[in-house]
C-alpha angles and dihedrals in degrees: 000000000000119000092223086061096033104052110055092033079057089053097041092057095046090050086049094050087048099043097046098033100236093138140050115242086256094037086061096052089048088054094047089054093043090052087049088051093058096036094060081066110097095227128080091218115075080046096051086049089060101050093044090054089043098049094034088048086049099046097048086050091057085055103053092030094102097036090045096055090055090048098053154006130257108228083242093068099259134115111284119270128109124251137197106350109227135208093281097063092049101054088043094060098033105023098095084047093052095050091048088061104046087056094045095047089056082049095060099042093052102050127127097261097041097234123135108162102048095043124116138199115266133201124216129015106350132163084248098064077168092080100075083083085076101078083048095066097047087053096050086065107037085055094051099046089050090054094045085049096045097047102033093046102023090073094063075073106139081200122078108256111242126224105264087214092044110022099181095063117080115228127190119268120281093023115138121257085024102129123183124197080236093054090053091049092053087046093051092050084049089054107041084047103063087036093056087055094043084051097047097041093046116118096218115186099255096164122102112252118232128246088246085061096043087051105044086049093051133196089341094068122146125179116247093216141127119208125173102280094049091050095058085041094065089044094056093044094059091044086059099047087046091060087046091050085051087049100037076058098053095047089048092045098052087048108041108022126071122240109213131205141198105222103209101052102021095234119141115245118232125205128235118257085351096302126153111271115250095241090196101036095115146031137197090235093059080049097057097042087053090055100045079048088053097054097045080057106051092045114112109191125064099235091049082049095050079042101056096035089061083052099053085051090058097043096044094052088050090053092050083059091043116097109244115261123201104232083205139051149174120270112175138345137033111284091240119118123017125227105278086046083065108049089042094059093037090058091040096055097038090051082051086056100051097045089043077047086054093049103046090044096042088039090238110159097226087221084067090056089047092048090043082082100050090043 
């Protein structure tokens, strides 16, 4: 990608994420790095893949922020509602994405004829096997944006989410694994949205081969060309992966990641910066004792004060005899991964099942893609 272009769309993103809060301070410098990281390619596309997730994932948490705060608890003890994402996060989401490319642009600039800006992508057998990676990171980010989409504005859902393992039982809103109609068909829209750019920004091999090139690869000769169908093929393809990469997450999240629950409203605990949630980080008993504390405060006469102080006493003596009882539990999953862990190894496996896709339709030995690094 050219610097002209690069430079000030890098520093337009990292302004954004300052000015509007969107990052942590560490979580900035990790997506400066990543945008870098897809900027050194020389193609726009994989660039233009990453703002669109970041504005269109920004921009989908704004609209469920209020509604969310009311659905759910943050594991530090305030309404629900993300704050600032971290590095974490962002690795999680692009990290697969920003490995591909490294390795496809070494591939590039290490190709027989030398070239880099004028290359395309090819389909087929082709002297650059690396270049089935490409269709992994577009998957990477179709996947994540379906599953931003799909948590973030599922859970405006008016209908109570269902239980992907067990589809026939209700769970609170925000749980993992809980899955709307509404929430499909945002992931969907996330999906479809980063595959139409991808789709429109890729720089497909349009120009006829020449017969030199028909006759040095022999009889098994593909062209290398994209026409139309195969165009909206590959847009479709990545739509769907993108909806298996918001379902795979479900399934591991409803496995391997702990929903937690507050027991006295119902309402599912979410950790900060996709953390795990503490289970035993709060009691009813803390909670009563910080009640009875805010309304000696708040008295304003001494006898109300001498009043409610004898009351504390009694009440406090009647909690220290009073069995201990966890505010929060365990609702569904294994306590395992969090949820970055999550997201992370959902991207990464559904990028390993578009490339190993490439490779079985355009008949391309994996190993090939592996040695054309050590030629």
């Amino acid at each position: 990608m050219k610097p002209i272009v690069a430079v000030p769309a890098t520093l337009a993103l990292v302004y954004r994420a300052y000015s509007r809060k969107s990052l942590t301070p560490l979580g900035i410098v990790v997506a400066a790095a990543t945008a870098v990281t897809h900027a050194i390619h020389p193609w726009s596309v994989f660039f233009a893949l990453l703002c669109v997730f970041f504005l269109a994932g920004t921009a989908v948490t704004k609209v469920k922020h209020n509604v969310k705060a009311q659905l759910t608890h943050s594991s530090s003890g305030s309404p629900g509602g993300e704050g600032a994402r971290n590095h974490v996060q962002v690795f999680a989401n692009s990290g697969t994405a920003s490995i591909l490319i490294l390795l496809h642009t070494w591939a590039l600039y290490h190709n027989p004829t030398g070239q880099t800006d004028e290359q395309c992508w090819t389909r087929g057998a082709s002297p650059r096997a690396a270049d089935v990676l490409v269709a992994g990171i577009v998957a990477n980010y179709a996947a994540v944006a379906a599953d931003t989409f799909s948590s973030e504005l599922g859970i405006l859902s008016k209908s109570s989410p269902r239980y992907i393992l067990t589809p026939w039982r209700n769970v609170p809103p925000g749980t993992n694994g809980g899955v709307t109609g509404a929430g499909l068909l945002a992931g969907l829209l996330g999906s479809f949205i980063i595959s139409l750019t991808a789709t429109a920004l890729m720089p497909f091999c349009s120009s006829t081969p020449s017969m030199l090139e028909k006759w040095t690869s022999g009889a098994g000769y593909e062209d290398p060309r994209w026409d139309i169908s195969q165009k909206i093929y590959f847009m479709a393809s990545m739509t769907l992966l993108g909806m298996c990469g918001s379902i795979l997450d479900s399934v591991m999240g409803a496995l391997l990641q702990a929903s937690v629950v507050d027991v006295r409203t119902g309402k599912v605990i979410e950790g900060d910066g996709g953390r795990k949630v503490p289970v035993r980080g709060g009691s009813l008993r803390m909670t009563q004792g910080a009640k009875i504390q805010s309304k000696v405060s708040s008295a304003q006469s001494s006898a109300v004060k001498e009043q409610d102080a004898r009351s504390r006493a009694s009440s406090k003596r009647e909690e220290d005899s009073a069995p201990h009882q966890e505010s929060r539990r365990v609702e569904t999953g294994w306590n395992i991964l969090d949820n970055n862990g999550v997201n992370f190894a959902m991207a990464a496996s559904i990028s390993l099942l578009a490339i190993s896709g490439a490779c079985v339709l355009w008949d391309i030995p994996i190993s090939s893609v592996a040695a054309s690094y050590y030629s």
